[in-house]
N, C-alpha and C positions, 0 to 999 in steps of 0.2 A: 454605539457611542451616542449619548447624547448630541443633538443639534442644535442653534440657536439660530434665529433668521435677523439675515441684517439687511435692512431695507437702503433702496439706491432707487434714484431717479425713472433708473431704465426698467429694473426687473429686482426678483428679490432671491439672495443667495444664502445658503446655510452651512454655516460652520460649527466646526466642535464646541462642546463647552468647555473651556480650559478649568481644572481645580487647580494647579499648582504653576509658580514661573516654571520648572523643568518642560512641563505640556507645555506652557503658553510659548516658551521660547523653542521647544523644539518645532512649536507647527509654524513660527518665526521663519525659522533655518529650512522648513521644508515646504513653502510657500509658494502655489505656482503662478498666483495673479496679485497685482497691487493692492485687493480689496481683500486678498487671504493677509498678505504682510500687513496689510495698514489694522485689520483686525486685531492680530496678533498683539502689535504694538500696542495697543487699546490695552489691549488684556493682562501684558507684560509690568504695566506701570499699575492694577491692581495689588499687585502681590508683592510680599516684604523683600526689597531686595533686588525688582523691578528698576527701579530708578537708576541703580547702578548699572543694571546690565545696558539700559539704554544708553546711559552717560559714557560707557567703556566703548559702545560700539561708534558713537561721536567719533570718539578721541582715535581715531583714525584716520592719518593723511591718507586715503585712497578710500573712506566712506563714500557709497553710492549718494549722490546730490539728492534725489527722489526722494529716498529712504531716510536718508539722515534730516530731511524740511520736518517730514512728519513726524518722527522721533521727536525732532525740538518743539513742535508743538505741542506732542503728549507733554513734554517732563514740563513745559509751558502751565502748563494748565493743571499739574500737581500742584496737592499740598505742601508747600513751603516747608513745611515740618517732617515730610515723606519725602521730599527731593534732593537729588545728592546737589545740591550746591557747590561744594569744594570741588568735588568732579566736573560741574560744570564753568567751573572760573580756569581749571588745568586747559581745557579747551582753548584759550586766549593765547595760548603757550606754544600753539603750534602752527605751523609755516602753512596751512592751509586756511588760505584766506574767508573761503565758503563756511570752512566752519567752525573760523574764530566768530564770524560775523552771527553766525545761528548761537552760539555760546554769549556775545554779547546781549542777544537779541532777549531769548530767556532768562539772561541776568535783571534785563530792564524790567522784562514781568514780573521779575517777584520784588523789586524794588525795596522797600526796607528788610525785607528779610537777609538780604546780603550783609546787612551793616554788621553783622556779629563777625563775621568770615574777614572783611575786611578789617576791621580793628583787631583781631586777634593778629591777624600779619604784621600791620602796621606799628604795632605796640611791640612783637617781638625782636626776639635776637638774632634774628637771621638776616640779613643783607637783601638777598636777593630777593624773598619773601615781600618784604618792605618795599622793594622796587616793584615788582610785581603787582601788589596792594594799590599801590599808587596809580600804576597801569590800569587797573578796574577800573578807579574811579574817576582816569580820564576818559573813557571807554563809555562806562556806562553812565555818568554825569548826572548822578540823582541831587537832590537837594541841598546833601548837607557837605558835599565834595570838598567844597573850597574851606569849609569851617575844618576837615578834617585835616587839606594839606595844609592851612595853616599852623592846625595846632602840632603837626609835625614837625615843621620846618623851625617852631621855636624852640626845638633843643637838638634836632637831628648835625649830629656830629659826621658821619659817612656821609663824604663830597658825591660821592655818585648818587645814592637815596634821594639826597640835597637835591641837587641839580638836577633830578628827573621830576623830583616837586617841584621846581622851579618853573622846567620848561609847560606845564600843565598851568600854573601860575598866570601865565603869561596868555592863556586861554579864558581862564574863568577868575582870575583874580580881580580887584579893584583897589579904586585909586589909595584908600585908606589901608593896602597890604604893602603899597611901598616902602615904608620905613622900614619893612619885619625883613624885605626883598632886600635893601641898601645896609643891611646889620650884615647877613650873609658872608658881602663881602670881606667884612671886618674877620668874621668865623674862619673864612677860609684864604686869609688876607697871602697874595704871592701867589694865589694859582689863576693863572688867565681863564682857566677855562669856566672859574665861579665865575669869575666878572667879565665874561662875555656874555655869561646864560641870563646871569642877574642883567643886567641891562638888555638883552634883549625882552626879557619878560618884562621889566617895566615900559619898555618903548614899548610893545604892543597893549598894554593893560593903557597907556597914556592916550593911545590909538595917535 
């Protein structure tokens, strides 16, 4: 079998040459030092189909911490065009704190590339989707956030969607979003729980 030498600080080690993810991921799984996995991972995010595997092994509440840093930094360091993205926003989703945080962290790297992923949510028919959407972009806080839940929040009819844009509102909005904040309550006039969210979002946007 071919071998490639990969240089380290200390000394210099050599691994197989992977042709295919099946090789790259099998010497993944059969890995007996940090510097064979971390290899591997290298090698994984070459090949078509790489980027999932890495993203699927993420999406695991009991992902090793080690393994799953360097994983976020390969798919990091992917071509926005080769990286599963949507796999990497499901990550947000899950009650392990390390690596919603490693899935937001990747999301901030590719930075406008996410924007297609999120307006496709945000524009659709799915509720919770939309919620979800909204969650990204208080999470990862790129540029164009507050112009997005804005232009949400001027026809979004679902109190919940509503009111989760709101509470993010109340973060990053400003003073000229009040009026669109004080119509709400009119939208969803009789429910307390719009005109508690709405006015705390503008008390804190008032500071």
């Amino acid at each position: 079998m071919a071998l490639v030498k990969k240089h380290t600080t200390q000394d210099v080690a050599e691994f197989p040459v992977l042709n295919s993810l099946e090789d790259a991921t099998n010497f993944f799984y059969s890995a007996q030092t940090n510097e064979e996995r971390d290899y591997a991972i290298e090698e994984i995010a070459r090949f078509e189909g790489g980027g999932e595997f890495l993203a699927d092994y993420l999406n695991d509440e009991d992902a090793d911490k080690q393994i799953a840093t360097k994983v976020a930094s390969v798919i990091s360091n992917m071509d926005p065009d080769d990286a599963p993205i949507e796999r990497v926003m499901d990550l947000l989703k899950l009650n392990n704190a390390y690596i919603r945080n490693l899935g937001i962290s990747i999301l901030r790297d590719f930075g406008d590339s996410i924007k297609y992923y999120i307006v496709k949510f945000l524009i659709g028919d799915d509720r919770d989707l939309r919620i979800f959407a909204i969650n990204v972009l208080g999470d990862v806080n790129f540029a164009e956030s507050r112009d997005m839940l804005v232009e949400l929040l001027e026809n979004e009819e679902d109190i919940n969607v509503a009111m989760t844009a709101v509470d993010y509102m109340g973060e990053i909005g400003e003073v000229e979003d009040i009026p669109l904040l004080e119509s709400l309550k009119e939208r969803f006039s009789g429910d307390f729980y719009a005109e508690f969210a709405v006015d705390g979002a503008i008390k804190m946007i008032k500071g």
